[in-house]
N, C-alpha and C positions, 0 to 999 in steps of 0.2 A: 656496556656492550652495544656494539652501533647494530641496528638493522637498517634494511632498506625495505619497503612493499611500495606493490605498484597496486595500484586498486584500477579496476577496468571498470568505467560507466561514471557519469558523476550526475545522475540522477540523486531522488533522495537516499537510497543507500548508500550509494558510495560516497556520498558525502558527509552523511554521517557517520560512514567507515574513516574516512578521514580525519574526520572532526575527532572520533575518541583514539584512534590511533597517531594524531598528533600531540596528544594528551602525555604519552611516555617520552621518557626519556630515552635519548639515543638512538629514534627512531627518525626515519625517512620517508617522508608519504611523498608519490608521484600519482595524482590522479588523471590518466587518459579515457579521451573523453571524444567520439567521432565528430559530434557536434560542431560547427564554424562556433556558435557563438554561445546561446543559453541551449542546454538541453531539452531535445525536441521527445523523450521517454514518456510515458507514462503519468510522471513527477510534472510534467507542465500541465496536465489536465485535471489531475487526483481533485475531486472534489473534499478531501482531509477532515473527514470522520476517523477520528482515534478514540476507540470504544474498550476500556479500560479491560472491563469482567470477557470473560469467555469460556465456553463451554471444554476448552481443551486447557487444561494448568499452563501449559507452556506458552501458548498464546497468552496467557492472562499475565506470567512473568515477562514477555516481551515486551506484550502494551505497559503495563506499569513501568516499566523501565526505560522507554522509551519516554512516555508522559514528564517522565522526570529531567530527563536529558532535556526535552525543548521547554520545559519551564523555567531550568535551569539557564537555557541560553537567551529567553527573555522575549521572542521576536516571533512573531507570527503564528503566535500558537496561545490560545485559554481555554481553560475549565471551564467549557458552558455547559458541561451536563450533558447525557443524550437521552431521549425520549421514546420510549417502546410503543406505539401504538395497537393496541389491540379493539378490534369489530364485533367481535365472535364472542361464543365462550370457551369453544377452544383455544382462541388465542390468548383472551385473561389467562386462562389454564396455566398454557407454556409462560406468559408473562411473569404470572404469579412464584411459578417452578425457578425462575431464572432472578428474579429477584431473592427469594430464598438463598440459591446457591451463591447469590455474590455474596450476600450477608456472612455467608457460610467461610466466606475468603476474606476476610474484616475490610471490605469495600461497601461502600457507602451506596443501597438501594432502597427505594420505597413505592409501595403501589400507590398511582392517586385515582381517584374518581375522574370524571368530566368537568366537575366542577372546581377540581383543584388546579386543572391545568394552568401557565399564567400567561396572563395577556398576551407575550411576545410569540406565544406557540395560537394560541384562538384566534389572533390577530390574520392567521391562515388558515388555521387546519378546519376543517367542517368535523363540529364536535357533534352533527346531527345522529350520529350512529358508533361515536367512540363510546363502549361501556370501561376501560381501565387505561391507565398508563403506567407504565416500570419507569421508575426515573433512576438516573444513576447519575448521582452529581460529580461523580470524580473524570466522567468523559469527557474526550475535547474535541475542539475544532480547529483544526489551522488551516494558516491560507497557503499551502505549500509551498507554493513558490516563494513568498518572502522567507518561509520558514528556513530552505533550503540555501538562498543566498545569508541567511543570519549566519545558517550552523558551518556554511563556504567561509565566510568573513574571518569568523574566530580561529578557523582550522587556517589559514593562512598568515594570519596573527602568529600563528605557533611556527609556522614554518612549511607547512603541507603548499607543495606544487599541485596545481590543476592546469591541465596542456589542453588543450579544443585541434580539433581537426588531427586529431591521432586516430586510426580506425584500425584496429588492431587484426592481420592479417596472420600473426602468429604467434605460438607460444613454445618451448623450447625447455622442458625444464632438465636440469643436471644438474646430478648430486643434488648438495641440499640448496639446490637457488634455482635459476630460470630466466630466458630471456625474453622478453616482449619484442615481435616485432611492427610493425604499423607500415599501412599502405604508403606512407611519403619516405620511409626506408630506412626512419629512425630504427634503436634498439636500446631495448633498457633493463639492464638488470638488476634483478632484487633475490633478498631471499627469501621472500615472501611475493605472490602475485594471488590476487582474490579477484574472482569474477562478479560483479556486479551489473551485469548490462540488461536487466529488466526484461524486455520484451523480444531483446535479440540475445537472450539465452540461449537459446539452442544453435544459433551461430559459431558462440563465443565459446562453446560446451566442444561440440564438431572440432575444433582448433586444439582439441585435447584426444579427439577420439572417444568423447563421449558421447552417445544417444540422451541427450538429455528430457525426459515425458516433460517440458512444460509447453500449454499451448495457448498462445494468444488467441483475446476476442476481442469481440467488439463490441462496443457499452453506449447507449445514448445518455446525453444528460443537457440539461436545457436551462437556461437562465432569459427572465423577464428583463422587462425595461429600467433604466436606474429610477427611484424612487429614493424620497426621503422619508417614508413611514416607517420602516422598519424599526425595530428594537430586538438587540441581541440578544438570543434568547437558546434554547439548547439544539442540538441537531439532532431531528424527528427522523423517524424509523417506521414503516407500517410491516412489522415482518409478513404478517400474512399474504401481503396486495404483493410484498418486492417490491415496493417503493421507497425512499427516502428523500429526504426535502432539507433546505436551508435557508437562513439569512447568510448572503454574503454581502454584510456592507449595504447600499443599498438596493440589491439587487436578489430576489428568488428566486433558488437554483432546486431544480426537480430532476429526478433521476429514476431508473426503472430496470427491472432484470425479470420483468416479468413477460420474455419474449424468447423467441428460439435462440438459440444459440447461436452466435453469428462467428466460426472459425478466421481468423484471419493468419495466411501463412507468412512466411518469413519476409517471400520477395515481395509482397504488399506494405513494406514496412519502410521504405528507400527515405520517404519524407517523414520520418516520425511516426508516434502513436496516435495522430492527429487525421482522421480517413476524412475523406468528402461525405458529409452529411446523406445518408439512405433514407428518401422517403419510406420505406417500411418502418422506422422507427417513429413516422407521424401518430400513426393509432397508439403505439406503446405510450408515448407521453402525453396524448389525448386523453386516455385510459388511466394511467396515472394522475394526472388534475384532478378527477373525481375524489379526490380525495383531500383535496383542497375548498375551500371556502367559495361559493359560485361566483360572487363579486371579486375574485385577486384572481379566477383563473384565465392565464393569457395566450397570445398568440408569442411563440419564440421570440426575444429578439437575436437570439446569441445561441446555437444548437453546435453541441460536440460529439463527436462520433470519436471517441477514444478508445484505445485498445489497451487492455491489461494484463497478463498471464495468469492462465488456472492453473494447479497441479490438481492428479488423480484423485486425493484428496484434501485439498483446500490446505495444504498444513508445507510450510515455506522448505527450499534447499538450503541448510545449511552446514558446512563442515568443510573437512579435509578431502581432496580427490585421493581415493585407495588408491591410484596408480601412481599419486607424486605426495610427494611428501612438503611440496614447494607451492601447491595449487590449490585453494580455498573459492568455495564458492558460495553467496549468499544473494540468493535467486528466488521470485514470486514472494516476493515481500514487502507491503505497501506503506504508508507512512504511520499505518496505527503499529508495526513493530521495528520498526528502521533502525531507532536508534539501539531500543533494545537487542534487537541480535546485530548490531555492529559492536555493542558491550561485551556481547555472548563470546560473539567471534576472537574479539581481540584477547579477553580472556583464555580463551583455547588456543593463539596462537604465540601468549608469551607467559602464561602461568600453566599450560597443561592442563586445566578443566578440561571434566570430559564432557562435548556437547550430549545433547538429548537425543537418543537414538531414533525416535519418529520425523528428526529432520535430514536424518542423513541422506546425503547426496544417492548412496547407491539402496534406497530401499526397495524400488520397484525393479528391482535386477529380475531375470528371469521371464516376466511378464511383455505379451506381445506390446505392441504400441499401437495398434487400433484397439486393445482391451483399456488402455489407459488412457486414451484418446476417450473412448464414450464414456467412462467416468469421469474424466473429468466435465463433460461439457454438461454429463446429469447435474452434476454439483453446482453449477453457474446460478440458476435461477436462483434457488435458497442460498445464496450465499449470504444473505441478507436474513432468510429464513431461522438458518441455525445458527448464525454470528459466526461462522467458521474464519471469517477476515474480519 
């Protein structure tokens, strides 16, 4: 039986919507894409911590299944493990709690000392006041963007279209299919259409007549000068500080969510998820280096002010739209679950699996949008806090 689906966004979810739904047979993947040329979302800045264990199950079967998919595809993505840093005794505490719990899930964690850490993490981290670390060896790292052109490559192998400079100005569904239309006047029909557009969700949502709660922000994240010192090594975490850190290559990349909340709205968004650099983000990643080694801490060479979408509660849109039977959409979802609920999805939308009901699209029905507006932005700092992404 032939289908057709149009996936909307070719970030890394829609690409790896792509990628597993050109997987079946008889199927049609047309990927639109507003972009001239590479995707200017979210997916071109993601610093690409895929952190396996998680404090919500369903999170934990997304990452795992995700992990799978790009080891599978072979290209921009390894098990380097990721590294819990705790200061405190509080924060052993939670550490300790959360390595339990993964053991708990037959995933692979262990506490270390200071002394166990290995060289490619002391090689930066200032171990003057680490008292534990959670190591989880099954975490990964990718560099997203190769990740993303890898899992692009194969899904066109199969036969998956990808279109650039389609900007999708309408959606149209009847009976059981739907028509896409795009600002240069094309039209495409499927019978299947899944939203996938990242950070211009609630554009994309609008085109349907939904209010959809996700609201983009703005995130600093900072990379040193290239260097040949590094050794790859796992991707560090301080949850308490809201910091995280990496080897990329040869290059130290630090990042931070330990600052207000910076909203960014829709029409801010015209060039990408890529904003002009905000000296108030100078103190944040000042403040953050402290946490690094006094000899590797540097002056930027390379600062991103990228923007990503929160929901109310940190936990992705995924499912069927109740008012169409034709409209799926899988929204605020970064690359630690991508692949997995592009799995999810395609399961629900040619085996009938029923998705998990804490991702449905319509759970915050009812509820005002300035009440779900300041939950979500409460939840931004700790997001790193509680692993909730």
């Amino acid at each position: 039986m032939k289908r057709e689906v149009v996936v909307v966004g070719a970030g890394v979810v829609g690409v790896a919507l792509a990628h597993t739904l050109s997987e079946r047979d008889g199927v049609t993947v047309t990927v639109l894409d507003q972009c001239v040329q590479e995707p200017l979302g979210s997916t071109a800045f993601a610093p690409g911590f895929v952190g396996v264990y998680n404090d919500v199950p369903v999170l934990t079967r997304l990452a795992r299944d995700s992990a799978a998919v790009y080891d599978a595809a072979g290209v921009g993505f390894r098990r380097s493990g990721g590294l819990e840093v705790a200061t405190s005794d509080a924060g052993v505490a939670e550490i300790e709690s959360r390595v339990e719990s993964a053991r708990a899930k037959g995933l692979r964690a262990e506490l270390l000392g200071p002394a166990d850490l290995p060289a490619s993490v002391t090689a930066f981290v200032d171990t003057s006041n680490v008292l534990a670390a959670g190591h989880f060896p099954d975490d990964g790292s990718a560099d997203v963007q190769v990740l993303t052109l890898g899992l692009k490559t194969q899904a066109i192998e199969r036969g998956a279209r990808f279109l650039p400079s389609q900007r999708v100005t309408g959606i149209n569904p009847h009976g059981t299919g739907a028509v896409v239309t795009t600002e240069s006047g094309d039209r495409f029909a499927a019978d299947d259409i899944v939203l996938a557009g990242g950070i211009w969700g609630p554009t994309l949502a609008s085109l349907v007549g939904l209010d959809l709660p996700l609201f983009p922000v703005a995130h600093p994240y900072v990379y040193d000068s290239a260097a040949t010192v590094w050794d790859d090594g796992p991707f560090v975490r301080w949850p308490e500080h809201h910091v995280y850190s990496r080897i990329h290559g040869d290059r130290l990349g630090i990042g931070s969510y330990d600052h207000r909340p910076v909203p960014v709205e829709q029409g801010e968004l015209a060039s990408g998820a890529g904003l002009q650099w905000s000296t108030d983000f100078g103190p944040v990643i000042e403040s953050a280096q402290r946490l690094l080694r006094p000899e590797v801490r540097f002056a930027p060479e390379s600062r991103v002010n990228g923007v990503f979408a929160m929901t109310p509660d940190n936990l992705p849109f995924l499912g069927r739209l109740t008012e169409s039977e034709s409209v799926w959409m899988a929204q605020a979802i970064w690359v630690t679950h991508a692949a997995g609920a592009a799995v999810m999805l395609t399961e629900a939308m040619f085996e009938g699996s029923e998705l998990p009901g804490e991702l449905r699209v319509s759970r915050f029905e009812g509820t005002s949008s300035d009440v779900l507006d300041e939950r979500a932005m409460r939840l931004y700092r700790d997001i790193y806090a509680n692993d909730s992404q």
